[in-house]
N, C-alpha and C positions, 0 to 999 in steps of 0.2 A: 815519162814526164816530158811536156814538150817544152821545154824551158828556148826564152826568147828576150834578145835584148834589145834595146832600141840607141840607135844613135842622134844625137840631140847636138845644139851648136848656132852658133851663132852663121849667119848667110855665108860662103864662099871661104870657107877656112878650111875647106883640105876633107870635110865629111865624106864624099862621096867618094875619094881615095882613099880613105880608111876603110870602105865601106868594101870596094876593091879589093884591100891588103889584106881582108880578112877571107872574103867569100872566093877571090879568083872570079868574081862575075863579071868584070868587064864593063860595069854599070859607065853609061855616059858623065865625061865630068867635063867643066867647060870652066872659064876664066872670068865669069859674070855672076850677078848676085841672084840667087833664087831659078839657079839652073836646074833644081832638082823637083820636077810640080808634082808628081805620080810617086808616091814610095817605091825603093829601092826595099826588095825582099827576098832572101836568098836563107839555103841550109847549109850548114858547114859543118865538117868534122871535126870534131876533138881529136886532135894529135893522140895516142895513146899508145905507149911503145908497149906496156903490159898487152897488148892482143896480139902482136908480133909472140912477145917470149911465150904465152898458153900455145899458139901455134906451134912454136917447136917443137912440141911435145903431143899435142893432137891436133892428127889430120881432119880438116876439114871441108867443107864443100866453098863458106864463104866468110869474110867477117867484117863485122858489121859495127860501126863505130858510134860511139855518142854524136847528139846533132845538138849544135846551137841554132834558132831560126836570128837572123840578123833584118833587122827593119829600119833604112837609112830617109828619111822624111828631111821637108823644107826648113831651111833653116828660118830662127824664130832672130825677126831684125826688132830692135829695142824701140817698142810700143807696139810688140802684135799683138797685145791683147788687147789695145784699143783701135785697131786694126791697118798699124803700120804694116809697108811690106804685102806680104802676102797673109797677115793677119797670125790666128794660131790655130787655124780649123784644124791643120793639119797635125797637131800634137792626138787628134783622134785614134791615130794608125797606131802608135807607140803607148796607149791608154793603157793595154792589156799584156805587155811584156814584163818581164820578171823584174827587169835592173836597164838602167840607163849608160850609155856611153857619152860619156859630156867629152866632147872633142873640143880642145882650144888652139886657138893657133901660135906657134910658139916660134914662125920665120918668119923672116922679111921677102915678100916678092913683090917686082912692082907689076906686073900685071894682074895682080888679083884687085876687086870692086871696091880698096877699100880707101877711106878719106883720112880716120883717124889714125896715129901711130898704134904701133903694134902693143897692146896694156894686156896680155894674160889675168889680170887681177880684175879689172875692171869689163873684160869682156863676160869672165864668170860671173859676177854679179851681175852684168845684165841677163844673161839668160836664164839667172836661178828667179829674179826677182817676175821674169815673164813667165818662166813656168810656177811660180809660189800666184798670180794673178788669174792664172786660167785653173788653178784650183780651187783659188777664192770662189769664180764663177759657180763654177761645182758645186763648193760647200753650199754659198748662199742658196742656191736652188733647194739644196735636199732641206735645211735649217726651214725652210717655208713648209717644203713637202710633209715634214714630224709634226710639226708648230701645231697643226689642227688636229691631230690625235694626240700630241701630247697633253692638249687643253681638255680633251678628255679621262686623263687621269691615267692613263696604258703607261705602265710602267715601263717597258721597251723603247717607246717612242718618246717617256721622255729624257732616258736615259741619253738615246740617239741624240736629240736635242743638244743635250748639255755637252755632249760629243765633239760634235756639229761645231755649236757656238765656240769651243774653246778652239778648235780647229781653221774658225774663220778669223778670231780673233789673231794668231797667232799667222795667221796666210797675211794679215790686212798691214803687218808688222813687216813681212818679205821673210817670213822664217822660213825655212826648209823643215818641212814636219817629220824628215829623219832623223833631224839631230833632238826631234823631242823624245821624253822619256816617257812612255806611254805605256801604260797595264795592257796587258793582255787581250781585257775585255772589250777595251776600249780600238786597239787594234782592230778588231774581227769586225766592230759595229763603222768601222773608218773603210774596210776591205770592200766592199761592195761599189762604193766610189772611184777606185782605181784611179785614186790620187798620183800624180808625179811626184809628187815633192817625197811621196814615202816610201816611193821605191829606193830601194841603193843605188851607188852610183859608182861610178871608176869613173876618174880624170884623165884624159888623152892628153899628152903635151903633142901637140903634129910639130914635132922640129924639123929643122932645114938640115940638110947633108952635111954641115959643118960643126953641129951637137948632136951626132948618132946617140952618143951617151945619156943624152937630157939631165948636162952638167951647167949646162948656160943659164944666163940672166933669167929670161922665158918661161925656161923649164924649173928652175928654181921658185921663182912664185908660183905656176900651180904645184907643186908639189908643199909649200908654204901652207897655201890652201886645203889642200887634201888636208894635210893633218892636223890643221886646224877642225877641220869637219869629220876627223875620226875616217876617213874614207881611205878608200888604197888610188892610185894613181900609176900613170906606165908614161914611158917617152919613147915614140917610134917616130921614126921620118915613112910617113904614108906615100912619097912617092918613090923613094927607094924601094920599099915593100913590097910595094906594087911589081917593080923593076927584077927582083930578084924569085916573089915568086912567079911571075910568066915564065920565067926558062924553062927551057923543057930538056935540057943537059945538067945534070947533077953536080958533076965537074966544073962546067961552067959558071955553074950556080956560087958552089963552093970555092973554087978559083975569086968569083966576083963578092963573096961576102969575105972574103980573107982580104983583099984587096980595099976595104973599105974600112977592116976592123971590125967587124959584126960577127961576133960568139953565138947569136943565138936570136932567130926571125923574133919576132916579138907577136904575131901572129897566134903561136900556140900558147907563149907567157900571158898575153890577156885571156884568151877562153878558158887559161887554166883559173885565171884572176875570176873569171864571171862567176867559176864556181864556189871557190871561196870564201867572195862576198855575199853570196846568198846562201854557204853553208851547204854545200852539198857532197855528195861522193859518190863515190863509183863501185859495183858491185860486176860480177861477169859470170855469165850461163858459156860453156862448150859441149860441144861435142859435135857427131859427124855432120849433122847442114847445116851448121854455121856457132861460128863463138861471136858472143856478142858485149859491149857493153851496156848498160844500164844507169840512168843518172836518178838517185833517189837523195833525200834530206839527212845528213848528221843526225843518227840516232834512232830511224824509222825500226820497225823491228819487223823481221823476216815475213811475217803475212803482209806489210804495205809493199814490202821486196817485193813479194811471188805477186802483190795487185797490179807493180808496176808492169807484169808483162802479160798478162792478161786481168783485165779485171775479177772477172768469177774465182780465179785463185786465191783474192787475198781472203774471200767467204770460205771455201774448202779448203783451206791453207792445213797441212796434218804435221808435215814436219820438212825439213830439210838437211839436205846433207852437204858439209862445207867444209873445203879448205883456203890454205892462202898461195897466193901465186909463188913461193919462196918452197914451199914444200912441195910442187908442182918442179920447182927447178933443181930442188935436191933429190927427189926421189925417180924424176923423169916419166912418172908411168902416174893416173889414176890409180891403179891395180897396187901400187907399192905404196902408196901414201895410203891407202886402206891397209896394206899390210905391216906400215910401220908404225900404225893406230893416230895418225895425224890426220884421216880423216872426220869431220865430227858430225852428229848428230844432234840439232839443236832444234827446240821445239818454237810455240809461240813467242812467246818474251825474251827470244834473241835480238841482242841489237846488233842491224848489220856492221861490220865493220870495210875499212878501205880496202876495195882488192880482193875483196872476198869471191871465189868464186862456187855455185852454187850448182846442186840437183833438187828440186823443189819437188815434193809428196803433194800431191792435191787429189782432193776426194769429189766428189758432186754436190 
């Protein structure tokens, strides 16, 4: 599954150091507004200490981690949809990502671009109401596109229609059409549009060095926000982040976040957040050239498993054989967790579970 997030945000608030604190790419940042014209695009690893403890137990040639793709685009200044700033062409890059990173700025610095005092609350609102505008665009275009087959009577189209119209209605308002409550069907016929507003989201507080915690004034309205909107939220200081993962001494590293007071990079807490929010989990294949992770959906059952690693698998999918990382740690052998009958044998209508790890049967 290539799962991929996009970072979203108002001009010169600290994105492209986030963007940084996550990937270690090194992406240029500067102290000016719309410093960032070309997307920032990088793969990242999911932290995952479970591929370490299967190691212990089986040797192997390599291993191979889940990947998040991360997509750090121009910031959207309040009227890019009528073509302040540098407009919102550039929400294009971030169309087709899973979930969004809404980055807000949550310090005070006087060198960064900006006029107004520091409003966490009000900077959210303007970028949701600029991304709820560039989907209105959207809508209005397809609502034309149905209009003349729905006038022909095509049940589909006018289904889409009425879709459509309550979707524009509801953009023309500044809703975010995540927090509507929408059927199913109604979703799937909205999917093809690769609306923003209905992607999820995660709330960034970018605090300054002096609320590591995201216990301050800042950080407390978006998190206000967040839960207002049902949404999860996190608070990292993006240039610390930065600061601590460049080190290339461990020691140092650890010396330098003890020193600060920091339990824990916030770096792996959001990738683990991305999956979360979209519902997802982790399954793992071993053995001798390589143990791997795997990112599939809450609930998929063991042939969408075996599709996720090769496709033609989930069609020959015949059965598989599964235990859990915890009987892997008690019995220390494959060979013992078969002999201690903890290995199981599960057919099509197994639902994967967390952690599971896998030998998959496939036929032709």
């Amino acid at each position: 599954m290539a799962l991929a997030c996009g970072i979203v945000g108002l001009p010169n608030i600290g994105k492209t150091t986030v963007f940084n604190a996550l990937t270690k790419s090194g992406a240029e940042r500067a102290s000016y507004a719309f410093s960032t014209v070309e997307p920032n695009v990088a793969e990242v690893d999911v932290p995952d200490v479970r591929l370490e403890t299967i190691h212990r137990f089986i040797e192997t040639k390599k291993i191979i981690s889940a990947k998040v793709r991360v997509v750090d685009i121009a910031g959207l200044a309040k009227g890019a949809s009528s073509g302040e700033g540098m407009g919102n062409k550039f929400l294009g890059h971030v169309k087709e990502t899973d979930a969004l990173l809404h980055v807000v700025q949550c310090f005070e610095k006087t060198d960064l671009a900006r006029e107004d005092p520091v409003d966490p609350a009000a900077d959210i609102e303007v970028l949701e109401l600029e991304l709820a505008m560039a989907d209105l665009e959207t809508v209005s275009r397809n609502v034309e596109r149905v209009a003349k087959k729905a006038r022909t009577g095509d049940k589909d189209a006018i289904f889409e229609k009425d879709v459509f119209e309550r979707a524009k209605a509801l953009l023309e308002d500044g809703v975010q059409l995540r927090t509507v409550d929408w059927k199913r069907e109604e979703l799937l016929a909205l999917r093809p549009l690769f609306l923003l507003t209905t992607k999820p989201v995660i709330y960034l507080a970018n605090v300054g060095d002096g609320d590591m915690e995201g216990k301050g004034e800042y950080a407390r309205a978006v998190a206000a926000h967040a839960e207002k909107a049902g949404a999860d939220w996190i608070a990292m200081c993006g240039d610390i982040e930065c600061e601590l993962l460049g080190m290339e001494d461990p020691e140092e590293q650890a010396m330098f976040q003890e020193e600060l007071g920091v339990t824990e990079l916030a770096q792996p807490r959001l990738l683990h957040a991305i999956y979360d929010v979209l519902g997802l989990q982790t399954f793992f294949t071993a053995g001798e050239k390589e143990i791997r992770a795997w990112t599939i959906r809450k609930g998929d059952l063991a042939p969408v498993a075996a599709g996720v690693i090769h496709s033609d698998f989930e069609k020959g999918f015949i059965r598989v054989e599964v235990y859990a990382i915890d009987d892997l740690v008690e019995h220390e052998s494959e060979a013992a967790i078969k002999a201690a009958g903890k290995m199981r044998v599960e057919g099509r209508e197994y639902a994967m579970r967390e952690s599971d790890v896998c030998h998959f049967l496939v036929g032709k």
